[in-house]
SESEDREN-592055 format. One line per field, with one value per residue (C-alpha): residue number from 0; residue in one letter; x negated, y negated, z negated. Coordinates in steps of 0.02 Angstrom, whole numbers. Each point is the difference from the previous one (the first is absolute). Last residue first. Layout:
SESEDREN-592055
num	(NUM	...)
residuo	(A	...)
xx	(X	...)
yy	(Y	...)
zz	(Z	...)
end
This chain:
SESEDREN-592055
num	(107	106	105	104	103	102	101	100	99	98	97	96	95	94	93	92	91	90	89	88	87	86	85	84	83	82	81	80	79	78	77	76	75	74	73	72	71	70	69	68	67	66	65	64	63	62	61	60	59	58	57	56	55	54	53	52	51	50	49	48	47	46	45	44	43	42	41	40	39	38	37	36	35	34	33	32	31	30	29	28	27	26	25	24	23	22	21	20	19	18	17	16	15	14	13	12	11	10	9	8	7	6	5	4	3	2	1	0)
residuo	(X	X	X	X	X	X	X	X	X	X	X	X	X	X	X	X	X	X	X	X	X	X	X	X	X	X	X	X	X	X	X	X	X	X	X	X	X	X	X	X	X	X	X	X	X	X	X	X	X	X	X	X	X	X	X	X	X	X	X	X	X	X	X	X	X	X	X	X	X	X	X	X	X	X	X	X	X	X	X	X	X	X	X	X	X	X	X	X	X	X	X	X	X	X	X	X	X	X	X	X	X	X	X	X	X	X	X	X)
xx	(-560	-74	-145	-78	-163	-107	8	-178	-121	-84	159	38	18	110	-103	29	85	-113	70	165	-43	-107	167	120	-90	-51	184	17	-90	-177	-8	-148	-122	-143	118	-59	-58	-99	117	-125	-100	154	-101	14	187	-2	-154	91	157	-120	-100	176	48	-184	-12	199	-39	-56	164	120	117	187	-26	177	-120	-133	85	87	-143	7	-174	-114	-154	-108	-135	-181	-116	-181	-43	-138	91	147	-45	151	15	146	120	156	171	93	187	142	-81	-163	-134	-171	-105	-159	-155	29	-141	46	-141	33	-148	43	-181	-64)
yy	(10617	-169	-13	-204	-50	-95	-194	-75	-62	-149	-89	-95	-189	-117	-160	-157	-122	-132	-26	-4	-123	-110	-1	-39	-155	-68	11	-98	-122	-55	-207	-77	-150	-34	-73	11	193	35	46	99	89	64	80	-148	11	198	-19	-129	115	157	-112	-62	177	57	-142	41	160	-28	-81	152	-42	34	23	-122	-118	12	-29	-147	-76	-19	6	-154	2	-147	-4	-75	-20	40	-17	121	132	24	-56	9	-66	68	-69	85	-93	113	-91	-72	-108	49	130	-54	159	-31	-20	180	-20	68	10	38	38	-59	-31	-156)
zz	(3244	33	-83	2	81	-119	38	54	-109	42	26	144	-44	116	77	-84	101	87	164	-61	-120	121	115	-125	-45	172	-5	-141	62	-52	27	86	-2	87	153	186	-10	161	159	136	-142	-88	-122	-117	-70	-5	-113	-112	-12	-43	-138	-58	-50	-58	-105	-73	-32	-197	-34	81	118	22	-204	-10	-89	105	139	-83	-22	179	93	46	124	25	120	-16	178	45	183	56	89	-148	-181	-86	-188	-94	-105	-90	-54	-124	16	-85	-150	80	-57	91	66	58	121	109	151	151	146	177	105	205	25	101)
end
């Protein structure tokens, strides 16, 4: 039987404190729906930005399941702040060089 991992994204529910996000898994045959909620407050505090937060939980749900030798007993899991920190870092824009460089100065 294959090993092919499939992630799904269902939806995004706003909560009074959290964004909860669903996704349907369909991992070697066996289908399976997770829940994922982030903070609002990460949103809020722009720790996180709205339109990453699929991507976020989709790298938390994918660390979940590839553990082949513990499988996921729960379907539902909270983002932490450093799981946070960590996807920021890893996705900090990269600096700009300019096109044009500088023009060498005189020095008399």
């Amino acid at each position: 039987m294959s090993d092919t991992l499939y992630i799904q994204f269902v939806e995004c529910e706003p909560q009074a404190l959290v964004r909860q996000y669903s996704f349907h898994v369909l991992q070697s045959g066996a289908a399976r729906d997770f829940t994922l909620t982030i903070a609002n407050e990460a949103f809020v505090s722009h720790r996180a930005r709205y339109q990453d937060g699929p991507d976020i939980c989709t790298l938390r749900l994918r660390r979940e399941l590839s553990d082949s030798t513990h499988p996921p007993v729960g379907t539902h899991f909270y983002v932490s702040e450093t799981e946070l920190d960590e996807y920021r870092a890893s996705h900090l824009p990269k600096s700009v060089q300019s096109l044009y460089p500088a023009k060498p100065r005189n020095i008399q």
